[in-house]
matplotlib code that plots the C-alpha trace (Angstrom):
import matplotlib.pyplot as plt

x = [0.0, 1.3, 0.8, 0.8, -0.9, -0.6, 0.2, -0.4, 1.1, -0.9, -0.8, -0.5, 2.6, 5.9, 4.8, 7.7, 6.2, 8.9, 11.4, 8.8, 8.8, 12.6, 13.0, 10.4, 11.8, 15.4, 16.6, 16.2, 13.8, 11.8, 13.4, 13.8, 13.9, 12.5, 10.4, 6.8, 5.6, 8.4, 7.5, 5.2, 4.3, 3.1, 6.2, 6.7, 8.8, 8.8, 9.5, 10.0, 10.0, 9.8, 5.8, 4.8, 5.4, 4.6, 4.1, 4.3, 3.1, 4.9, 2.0, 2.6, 0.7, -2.7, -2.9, -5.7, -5.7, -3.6, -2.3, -3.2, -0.2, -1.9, -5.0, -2.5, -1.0, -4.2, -5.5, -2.2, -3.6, -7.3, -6.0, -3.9, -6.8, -8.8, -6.8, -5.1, -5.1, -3.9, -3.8, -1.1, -2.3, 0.9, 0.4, 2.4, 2.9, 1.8, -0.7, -4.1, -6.7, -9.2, -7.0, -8.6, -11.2, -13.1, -10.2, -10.1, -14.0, -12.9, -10.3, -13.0, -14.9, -12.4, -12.9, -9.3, -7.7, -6.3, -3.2, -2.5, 1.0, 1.9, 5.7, 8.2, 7.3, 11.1, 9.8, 7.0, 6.1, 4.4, 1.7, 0.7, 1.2, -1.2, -4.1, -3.2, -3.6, -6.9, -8.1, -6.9, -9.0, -12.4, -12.1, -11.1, -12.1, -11.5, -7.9, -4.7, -2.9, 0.8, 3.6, 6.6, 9.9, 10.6, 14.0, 15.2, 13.9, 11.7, 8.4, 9.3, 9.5, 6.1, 4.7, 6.2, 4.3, 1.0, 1.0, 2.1, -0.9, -3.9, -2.4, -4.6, -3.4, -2.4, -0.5, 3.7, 2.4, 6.4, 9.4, 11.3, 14.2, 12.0, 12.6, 10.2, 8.3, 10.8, 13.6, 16.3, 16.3, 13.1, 15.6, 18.2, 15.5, 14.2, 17.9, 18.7, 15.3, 15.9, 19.6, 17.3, 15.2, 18.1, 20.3, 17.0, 15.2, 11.5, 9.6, 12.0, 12.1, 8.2, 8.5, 11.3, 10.9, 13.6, 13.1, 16.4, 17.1, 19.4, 20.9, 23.8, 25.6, 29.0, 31.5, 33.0, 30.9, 26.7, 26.2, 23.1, 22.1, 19.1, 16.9, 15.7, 12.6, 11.6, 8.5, 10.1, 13.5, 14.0, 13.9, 16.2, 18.8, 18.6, 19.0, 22.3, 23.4, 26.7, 28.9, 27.0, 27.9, 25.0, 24.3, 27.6, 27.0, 23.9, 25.1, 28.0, 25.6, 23.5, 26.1, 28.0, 24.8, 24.0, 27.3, 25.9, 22.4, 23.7, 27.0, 29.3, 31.1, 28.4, 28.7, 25.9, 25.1, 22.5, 20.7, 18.3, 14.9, 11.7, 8.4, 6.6, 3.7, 4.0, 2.1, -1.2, -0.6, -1.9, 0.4, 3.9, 2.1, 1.7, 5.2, 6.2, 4.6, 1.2]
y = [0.0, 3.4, 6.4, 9.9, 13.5, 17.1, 17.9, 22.2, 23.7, 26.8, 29.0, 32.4, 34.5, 33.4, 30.3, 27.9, 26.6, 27.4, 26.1, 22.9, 22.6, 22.7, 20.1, 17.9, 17.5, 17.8, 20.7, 24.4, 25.4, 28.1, 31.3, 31.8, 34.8, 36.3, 38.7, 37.6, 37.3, 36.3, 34.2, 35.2, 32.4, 28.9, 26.4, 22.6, 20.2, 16.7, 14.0, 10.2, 7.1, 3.9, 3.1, 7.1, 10.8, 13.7, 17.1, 19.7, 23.0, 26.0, 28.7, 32.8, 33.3, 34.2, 37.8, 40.6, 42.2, 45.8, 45.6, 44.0, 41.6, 40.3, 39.1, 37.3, 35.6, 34.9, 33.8, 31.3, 29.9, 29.1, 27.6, 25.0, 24.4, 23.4, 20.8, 19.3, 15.8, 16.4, 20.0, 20.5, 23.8, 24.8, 26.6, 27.4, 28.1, 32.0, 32.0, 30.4, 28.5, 31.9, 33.6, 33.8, 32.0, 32.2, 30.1, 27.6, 27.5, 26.7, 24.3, 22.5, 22.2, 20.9, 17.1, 17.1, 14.9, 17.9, 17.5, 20.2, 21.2, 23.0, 24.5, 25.8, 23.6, 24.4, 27.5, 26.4, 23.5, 21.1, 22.1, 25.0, 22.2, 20.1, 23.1, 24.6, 20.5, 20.4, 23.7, 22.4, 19.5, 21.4, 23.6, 20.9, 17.8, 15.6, 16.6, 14.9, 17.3, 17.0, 18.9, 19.4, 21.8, 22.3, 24.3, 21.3, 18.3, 17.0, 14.4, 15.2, 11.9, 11.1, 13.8, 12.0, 9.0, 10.9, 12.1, 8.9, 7.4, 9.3, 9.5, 8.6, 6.1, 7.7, 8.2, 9.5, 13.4, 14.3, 12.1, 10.5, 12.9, 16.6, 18.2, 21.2, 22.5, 25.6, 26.4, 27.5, 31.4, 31.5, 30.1, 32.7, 35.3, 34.3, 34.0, 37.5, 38.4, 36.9, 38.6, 41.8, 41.0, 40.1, 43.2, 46.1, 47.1, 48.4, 48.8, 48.1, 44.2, 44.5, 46.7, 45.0, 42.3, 40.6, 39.6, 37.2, 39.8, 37.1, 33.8, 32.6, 29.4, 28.3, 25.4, 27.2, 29.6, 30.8, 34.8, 35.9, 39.6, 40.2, 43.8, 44.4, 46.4, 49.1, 51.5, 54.7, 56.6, 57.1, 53.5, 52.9, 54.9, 52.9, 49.8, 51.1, 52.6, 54.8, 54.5, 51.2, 49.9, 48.4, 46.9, 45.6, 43.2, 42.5, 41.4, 39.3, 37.2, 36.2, 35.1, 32.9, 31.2, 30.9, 28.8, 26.6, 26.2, 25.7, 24.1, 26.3, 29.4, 32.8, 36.4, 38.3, 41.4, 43.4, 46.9, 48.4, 50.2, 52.0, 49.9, 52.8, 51.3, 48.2, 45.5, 47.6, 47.6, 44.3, 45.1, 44.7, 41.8, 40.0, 40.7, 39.6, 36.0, 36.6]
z = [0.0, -1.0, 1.1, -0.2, 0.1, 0.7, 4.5, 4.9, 7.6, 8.8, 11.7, 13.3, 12.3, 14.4, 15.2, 13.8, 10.8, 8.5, 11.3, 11.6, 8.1, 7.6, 10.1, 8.4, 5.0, 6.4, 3.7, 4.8, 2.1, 4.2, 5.2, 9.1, 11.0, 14.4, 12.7, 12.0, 8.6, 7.0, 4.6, 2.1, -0.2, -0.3, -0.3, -0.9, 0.7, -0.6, 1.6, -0.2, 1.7, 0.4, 0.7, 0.7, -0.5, 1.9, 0.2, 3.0, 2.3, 4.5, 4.3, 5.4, 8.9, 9.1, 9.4, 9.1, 5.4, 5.7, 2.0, -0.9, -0.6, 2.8, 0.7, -1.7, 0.9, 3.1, -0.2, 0.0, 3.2, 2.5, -0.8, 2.0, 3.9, 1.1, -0.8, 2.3, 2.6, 6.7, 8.0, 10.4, 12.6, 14.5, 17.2, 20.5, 24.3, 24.1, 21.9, 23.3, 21.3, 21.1, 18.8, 15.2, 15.9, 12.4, 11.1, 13.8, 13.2, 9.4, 10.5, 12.6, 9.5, 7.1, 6.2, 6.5, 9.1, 11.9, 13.8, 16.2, 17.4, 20.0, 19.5, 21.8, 24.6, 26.0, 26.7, 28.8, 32.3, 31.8, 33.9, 31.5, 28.8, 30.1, 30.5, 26.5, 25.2, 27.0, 25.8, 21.8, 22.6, 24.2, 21.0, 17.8, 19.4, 16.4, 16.1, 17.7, 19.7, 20.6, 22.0, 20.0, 19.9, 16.3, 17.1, 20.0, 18.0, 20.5, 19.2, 15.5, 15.0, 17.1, 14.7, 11.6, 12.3, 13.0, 9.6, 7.9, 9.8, 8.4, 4.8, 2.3, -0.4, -3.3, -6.3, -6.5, -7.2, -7.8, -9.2, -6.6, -6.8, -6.2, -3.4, -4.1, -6.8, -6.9, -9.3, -7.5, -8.5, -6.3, -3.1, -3.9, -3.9, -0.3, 0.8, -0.4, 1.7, 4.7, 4.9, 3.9, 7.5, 9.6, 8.5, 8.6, 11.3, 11.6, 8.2, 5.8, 5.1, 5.0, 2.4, -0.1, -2.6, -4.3, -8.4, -9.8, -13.1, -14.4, -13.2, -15.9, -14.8, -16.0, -15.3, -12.2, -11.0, -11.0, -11.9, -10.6, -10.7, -8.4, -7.7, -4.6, -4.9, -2.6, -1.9, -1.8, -2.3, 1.1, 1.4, -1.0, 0.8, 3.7, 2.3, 0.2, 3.6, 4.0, 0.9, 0.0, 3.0, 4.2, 0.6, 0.6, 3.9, 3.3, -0.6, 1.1, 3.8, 1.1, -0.9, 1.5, 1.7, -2.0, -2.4, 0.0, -1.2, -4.8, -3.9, -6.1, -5.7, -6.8, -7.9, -6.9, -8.0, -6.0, -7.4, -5.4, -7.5, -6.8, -7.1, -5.7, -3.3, -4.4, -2.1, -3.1, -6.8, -8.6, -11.3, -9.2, -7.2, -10.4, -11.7, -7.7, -7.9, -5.6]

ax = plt.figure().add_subplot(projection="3d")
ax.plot(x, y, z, "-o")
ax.set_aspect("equal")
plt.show()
């Protein structure tokens, strides 16, 4: 009997799902950072085993609409809770079960086997673990709530064999070898944006989006040349920063970890342009992927 389906990961902003999902398919393929709503689109991980395929699905936290890029991505997430074959609602020790509770109503609903995970139990007893797992229960009493630390590692492997229990049979949706549904130039983007939200402070990752202009590979060496888009000039200053300084780092970290994710030495360019309010225009969201 073969075993396969779609597991979507959904939550609240700053959950762990990306870490979660990282750990899960055993490739860093979501960006990370301590900033909430860091990621931004739908993402695949494919994990093969010898009688299954799991396709997770890293979503962008549920958040209330301010821009038109928020519906995009919320439109990301009830997408994942529609075609899930197991909806995996991470959750964790701060947050209690009466936050957004229109979605947990929806999640309630779904046909979708539900698994609930509570994250960052290191940072919690387990006295107030045993009081939020009763309150996940009282509120989705058909799901299977467990405790996990995605960051420590701890009942990853319990969760593993939750999913791989309420799989349906199905068919191999991606050849053996995929990984993701991605081409790499969308990686490199996210890796040039998560050095974007590690090296800026305030406003300014939330407003930058990175496009690959050009990705030229040779025998010894990949050239990419990426823009970093920005709402307005001001902006752009900042993110050039004193003599190009602040370019210039940010330029470097991402490289370093380019040649790791694509295993060869990298050039990257960086230019830095004006998509004047672009998370409202449809136009620039278009051109942006949403």
């Amino acid at each position: 009997m073969f075993k396969s389906g779609f597991v979507n990961i959904i939550g609240n902003p700053n959950v762990g799902k990306s870490t979660l999902m990282n750990e899960m398919v055993g490739e860093r393929l979501s960006i990370i950072t301590a900033k909430a709503q860091t990621t931004r689109h739908r993402i695949l991980g494919i994990v093969n085993g010898e009688n299954f395929q799991i396709v997770f699905s890293d979503t962008p936290g549920i958040v209330k609409p301010v821009y038109k890029l928020h519906e995009n991505m919320l439109r990301f997430v009830r997408t994942a809770l529609s075609d899930a074959d197991v909806i995996l609602y991470v959750t964790d020790v701060v947050e209690t079960p009466d936050k957004n509770l229109n979605f947990v109503e929806k999640i309630r609903k779904s046909s979708a086997p539900v698994i609930v995970a509570i994250n960052k139990t290191d940072l919690a007893t387990p006295e107030s673990l045993g009081i939020l797992s009763s309150q996940w229960k009282e509120m989705l009493p058909d799901a299977t709530v467990i405790q996990i630390s995605a960051l420590r590692k701890h009942n990853l492997n319990d969760l593993f064999a939750l999913i791989l229990e309420r799989l349906p049979e199905g068919p191999v949706y991606y050849p053996e070898e995929s990984l993701t549904d991605r081409p790499e130039r969308f990686f490199v983007s996210e890796i040039i944006r998560e050095k974007i939200f590690l090296n800026y402070k305030k406003e300014i990752p939330y407003s930058c989006e990175v496009v690959i202009d050009s990705f030229r590979e040779s025998e010894d060496m990949v050239r990419i040349n990426a823009i970093i888009h920005v709402m307005r000039d001001t902006q752009k200053g900042i993110i050039i920063g004193h003599k190009g300084g602040a370019l210039k780092k940010t330029g470097t970290d991402a490289r370093l970890d380019i040649e790791k994710f694509l295993g060869t030495k990298v050039y990257l360019g960086l230019q830095v342009k004006v998509a004047q309010d672009w998370r409202n225009k449809d136009k620039y969201l278009k051109k942006f992927g949403y």
